[in-house]
Backbone bond lengths (Angstrom), bond angles and torsions (degrees), N, CA, C in turn:
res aa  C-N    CA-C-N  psi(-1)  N-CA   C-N-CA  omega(-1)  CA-C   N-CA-C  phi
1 X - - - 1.455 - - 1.529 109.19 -
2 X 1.330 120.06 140.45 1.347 127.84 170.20 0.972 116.81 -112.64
3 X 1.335 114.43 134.53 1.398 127.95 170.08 1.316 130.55 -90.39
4 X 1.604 117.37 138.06 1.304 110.41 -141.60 1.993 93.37 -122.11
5 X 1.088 119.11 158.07 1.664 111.00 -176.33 1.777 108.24 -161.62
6 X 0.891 123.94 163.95 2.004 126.96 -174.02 2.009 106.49 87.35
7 X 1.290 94.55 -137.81 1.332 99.95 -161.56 1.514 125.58 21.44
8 X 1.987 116.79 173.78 0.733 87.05 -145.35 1.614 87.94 165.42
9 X 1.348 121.62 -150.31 1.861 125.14 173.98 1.034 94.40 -123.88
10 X 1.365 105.60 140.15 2.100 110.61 171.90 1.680 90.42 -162.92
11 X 1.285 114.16 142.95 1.326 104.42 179.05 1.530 116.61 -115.47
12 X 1.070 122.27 140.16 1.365 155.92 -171.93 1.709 102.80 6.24
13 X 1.652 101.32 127.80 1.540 79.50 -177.97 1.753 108.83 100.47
14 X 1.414 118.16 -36.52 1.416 115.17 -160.83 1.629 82.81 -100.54
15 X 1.734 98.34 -169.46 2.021 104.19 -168.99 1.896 78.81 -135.90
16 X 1.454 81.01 172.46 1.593 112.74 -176.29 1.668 105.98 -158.18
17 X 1.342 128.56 130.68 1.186 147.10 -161.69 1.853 95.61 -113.42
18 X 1.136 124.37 95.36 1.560 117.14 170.38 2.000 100.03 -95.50
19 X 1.624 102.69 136.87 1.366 109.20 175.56 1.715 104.66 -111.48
20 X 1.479 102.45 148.78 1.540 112.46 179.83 1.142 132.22 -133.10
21 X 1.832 129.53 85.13 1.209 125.88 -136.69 1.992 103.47 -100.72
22 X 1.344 96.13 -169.57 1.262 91.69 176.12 1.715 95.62 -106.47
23 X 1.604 115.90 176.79 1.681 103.29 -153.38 1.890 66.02 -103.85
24 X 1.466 95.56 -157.62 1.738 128.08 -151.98 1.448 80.37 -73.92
25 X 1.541 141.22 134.98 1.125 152.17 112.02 1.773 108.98 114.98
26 X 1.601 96.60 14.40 1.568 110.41 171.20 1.499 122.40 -108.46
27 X 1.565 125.26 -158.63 1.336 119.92 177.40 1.506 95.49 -170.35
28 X 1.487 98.38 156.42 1.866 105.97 -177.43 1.442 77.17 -99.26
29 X 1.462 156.66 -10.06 1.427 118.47 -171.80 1.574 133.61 -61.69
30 X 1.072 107.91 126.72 1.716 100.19 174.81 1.614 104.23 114.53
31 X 1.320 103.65 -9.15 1.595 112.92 -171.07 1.406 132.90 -127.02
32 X 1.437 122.87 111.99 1.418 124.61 -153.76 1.869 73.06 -56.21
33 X 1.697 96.37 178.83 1.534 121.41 155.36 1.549 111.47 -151.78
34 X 1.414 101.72 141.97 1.315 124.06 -157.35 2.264 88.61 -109.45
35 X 1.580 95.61 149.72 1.131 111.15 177.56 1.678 101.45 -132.23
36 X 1.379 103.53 117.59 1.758 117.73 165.24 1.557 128.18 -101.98
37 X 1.352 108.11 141.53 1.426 87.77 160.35 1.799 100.75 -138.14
38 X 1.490 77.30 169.90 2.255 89.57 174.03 1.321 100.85 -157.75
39 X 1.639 103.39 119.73 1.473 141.16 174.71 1.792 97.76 -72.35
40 X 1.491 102.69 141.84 1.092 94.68 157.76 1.420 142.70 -34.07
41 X 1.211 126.36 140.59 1.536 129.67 177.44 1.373 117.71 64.97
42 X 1.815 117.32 -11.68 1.046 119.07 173.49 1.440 127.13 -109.82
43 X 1.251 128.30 162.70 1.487 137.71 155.38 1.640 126.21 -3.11
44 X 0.886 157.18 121.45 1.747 146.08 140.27 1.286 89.05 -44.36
45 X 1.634 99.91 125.79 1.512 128.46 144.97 1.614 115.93 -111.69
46 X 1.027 111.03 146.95 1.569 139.09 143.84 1.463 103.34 -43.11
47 X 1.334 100.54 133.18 1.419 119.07 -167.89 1.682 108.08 -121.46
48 X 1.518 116.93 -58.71 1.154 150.47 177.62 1.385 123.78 -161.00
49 X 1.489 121.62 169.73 1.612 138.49 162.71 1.085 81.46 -156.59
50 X 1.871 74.25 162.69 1.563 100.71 -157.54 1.779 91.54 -134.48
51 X 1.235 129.58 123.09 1.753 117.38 177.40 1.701 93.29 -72.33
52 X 1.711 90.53 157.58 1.404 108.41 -175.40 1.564 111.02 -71.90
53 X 1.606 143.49 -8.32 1.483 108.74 155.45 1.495 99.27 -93.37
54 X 1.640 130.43 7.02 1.562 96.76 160.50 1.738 106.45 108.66
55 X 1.462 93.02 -18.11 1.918 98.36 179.97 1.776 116.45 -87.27
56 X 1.442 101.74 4.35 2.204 95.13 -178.47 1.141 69.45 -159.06
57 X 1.283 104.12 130.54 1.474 144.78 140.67 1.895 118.76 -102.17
58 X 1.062 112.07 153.82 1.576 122.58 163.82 1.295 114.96 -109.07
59 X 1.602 126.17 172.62 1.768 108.21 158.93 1.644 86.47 -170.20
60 X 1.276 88.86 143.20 2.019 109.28 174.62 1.757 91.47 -51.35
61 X 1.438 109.55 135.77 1.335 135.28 175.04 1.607 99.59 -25.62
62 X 1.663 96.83 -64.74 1.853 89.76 -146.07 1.655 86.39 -87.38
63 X 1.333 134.90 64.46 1.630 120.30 151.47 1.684 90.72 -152.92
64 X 1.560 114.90 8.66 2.038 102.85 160.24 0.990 107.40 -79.70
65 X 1.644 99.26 135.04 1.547 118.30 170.37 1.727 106.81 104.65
66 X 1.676 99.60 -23.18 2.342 93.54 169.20 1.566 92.50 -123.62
67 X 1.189 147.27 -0.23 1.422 131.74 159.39 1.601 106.15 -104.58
68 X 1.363 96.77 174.23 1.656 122.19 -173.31 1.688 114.34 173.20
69 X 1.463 83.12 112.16 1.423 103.53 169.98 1.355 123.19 -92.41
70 X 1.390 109.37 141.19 1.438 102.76 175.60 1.630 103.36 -169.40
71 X 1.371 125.80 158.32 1.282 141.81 -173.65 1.372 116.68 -133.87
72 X 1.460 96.71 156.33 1.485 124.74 178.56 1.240 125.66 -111.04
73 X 1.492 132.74 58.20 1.452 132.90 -162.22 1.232 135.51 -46.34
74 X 2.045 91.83 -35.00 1.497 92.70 152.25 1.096 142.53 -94.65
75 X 1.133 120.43 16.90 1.749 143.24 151.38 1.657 117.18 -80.76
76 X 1.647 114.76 -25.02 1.478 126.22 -163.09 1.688 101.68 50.01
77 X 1.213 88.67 51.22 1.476 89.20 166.20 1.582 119.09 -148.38
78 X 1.679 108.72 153.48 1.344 107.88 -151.33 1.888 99.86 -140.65
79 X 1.288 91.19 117.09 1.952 94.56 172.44 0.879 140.89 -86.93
80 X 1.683 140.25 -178.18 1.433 144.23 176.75 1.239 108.71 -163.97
81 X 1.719 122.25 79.24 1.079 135.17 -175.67 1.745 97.16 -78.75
82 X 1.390 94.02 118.06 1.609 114.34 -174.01 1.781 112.41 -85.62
83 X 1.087 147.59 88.54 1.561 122.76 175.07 0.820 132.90 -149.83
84 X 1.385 121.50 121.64 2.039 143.94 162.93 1.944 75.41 118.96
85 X 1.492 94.27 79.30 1.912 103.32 175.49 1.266 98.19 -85.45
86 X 1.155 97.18 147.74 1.416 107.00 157.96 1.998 132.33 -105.23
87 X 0.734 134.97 -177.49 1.489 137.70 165.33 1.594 101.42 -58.59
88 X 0.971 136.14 -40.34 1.678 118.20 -173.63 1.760 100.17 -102.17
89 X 1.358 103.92 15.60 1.564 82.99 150.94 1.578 134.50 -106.92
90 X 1.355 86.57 17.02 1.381 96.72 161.94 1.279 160.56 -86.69
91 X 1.211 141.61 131.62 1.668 123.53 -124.50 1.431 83.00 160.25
92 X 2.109 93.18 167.77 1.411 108.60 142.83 1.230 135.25 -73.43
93 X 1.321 123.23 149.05 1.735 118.96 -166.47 1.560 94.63 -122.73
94 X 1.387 107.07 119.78 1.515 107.66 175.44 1.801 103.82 -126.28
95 X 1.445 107.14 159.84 1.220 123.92 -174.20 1.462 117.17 -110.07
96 X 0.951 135.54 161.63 1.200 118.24 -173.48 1.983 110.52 -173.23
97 X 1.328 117.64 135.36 1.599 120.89 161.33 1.108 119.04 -53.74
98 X 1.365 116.13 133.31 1.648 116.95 179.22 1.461 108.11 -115.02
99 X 1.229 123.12 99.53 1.815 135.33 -157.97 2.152 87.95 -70.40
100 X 0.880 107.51 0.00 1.580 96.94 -153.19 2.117 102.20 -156.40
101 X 1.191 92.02 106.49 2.007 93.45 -169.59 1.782 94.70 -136.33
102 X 1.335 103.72 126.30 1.789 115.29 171.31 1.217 99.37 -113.00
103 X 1.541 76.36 177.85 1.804 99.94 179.55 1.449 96.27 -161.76
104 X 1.097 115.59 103.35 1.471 121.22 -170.28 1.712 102.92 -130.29
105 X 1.561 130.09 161.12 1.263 129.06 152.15 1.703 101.78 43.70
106 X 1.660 134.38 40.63 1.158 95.24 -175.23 1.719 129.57 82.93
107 X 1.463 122.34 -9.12 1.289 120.76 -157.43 1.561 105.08 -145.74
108 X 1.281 113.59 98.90 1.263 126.16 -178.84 1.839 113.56 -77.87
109 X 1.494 108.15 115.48 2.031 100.35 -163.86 1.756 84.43 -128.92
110 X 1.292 108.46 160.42 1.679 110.68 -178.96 1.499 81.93 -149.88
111 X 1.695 106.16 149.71 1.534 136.95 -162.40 1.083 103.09 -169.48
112 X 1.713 104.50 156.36 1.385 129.48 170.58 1.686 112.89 72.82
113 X 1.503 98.16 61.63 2.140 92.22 -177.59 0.916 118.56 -107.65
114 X 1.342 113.67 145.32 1.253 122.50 175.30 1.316 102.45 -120.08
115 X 1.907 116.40 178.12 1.168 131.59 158.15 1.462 100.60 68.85
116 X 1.345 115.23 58.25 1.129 147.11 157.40 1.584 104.33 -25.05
117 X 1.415 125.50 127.39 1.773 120.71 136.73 1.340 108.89 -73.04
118 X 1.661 81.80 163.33 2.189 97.11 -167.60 1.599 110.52 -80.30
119 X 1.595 108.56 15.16 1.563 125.01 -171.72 1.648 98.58 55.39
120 X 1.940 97.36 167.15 1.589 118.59 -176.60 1.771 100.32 -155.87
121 X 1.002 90.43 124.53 1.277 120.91 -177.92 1.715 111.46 -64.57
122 X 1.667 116.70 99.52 1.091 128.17 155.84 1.276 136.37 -91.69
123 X 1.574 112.57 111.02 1.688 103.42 -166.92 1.974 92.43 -113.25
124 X 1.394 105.05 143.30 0.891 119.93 147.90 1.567 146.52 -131.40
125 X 1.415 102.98 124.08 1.344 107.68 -146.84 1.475 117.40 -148.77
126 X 1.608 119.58 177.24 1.524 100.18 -165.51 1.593 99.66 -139.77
């Protein structure tokens, strides 16, 4: 289980830093981690992954260029620097193990997670 901590209300334009640890007696080493979110009434999407030393990341189209992921292995800890949000990035933000991370053609994809965070509530609003 991962534990999830930050986010929060900030309105439009402002940033939010969500952190994603490993729980009591685990470790993110060796393991990309994937960041989701789901807006009301809608779907969980894929947000980002992050590969496990931390050098390729991916991220859903419309949040490249205001998110950034990045980790601390020797902290077992893993980020989601949020910034210039908008109103539809708001949602739950969950974290998650990715049992399964490529690198193919240029194209870094992460699958198969487990060990879910308990999600954190990002509102953005004005």
């Amino acid at each position: 289980q991962l534990v999830q901590s930050g986010g929060g209300r900030v309105q439009p334009g402002g940033s939010l830093r969500l952190s994603c640890a490993a729980g009591s007696g685990s470790t993110l080493d060796f393991n990309a981690i994937g960041w989701f979110r789901q807006a009301p009434g809608k779907e969980r999407e894929a947000v980002s992954c992050i590969s496990f030393s931390g050098t390729t990341t991916t991220y859903l189209d419309s949040v490249k260029g205001r998110f950034a992921a990045s980790r601390d292995n020797a902290k077992n800890m893993v980020y989601l620097q949020m910034s210039r949000l908008k109103p539809e990035d708001t949602g739950v933000y969950y974290c998650a193990i990715a049992l399964t991370s490529t690198y193919e053609s240029g194209r870094f994809s992460c699958s198969d997670f487990r060990s879910w965070g308990q999600g954190t509530q990002v509102t953005v609003s004005s």
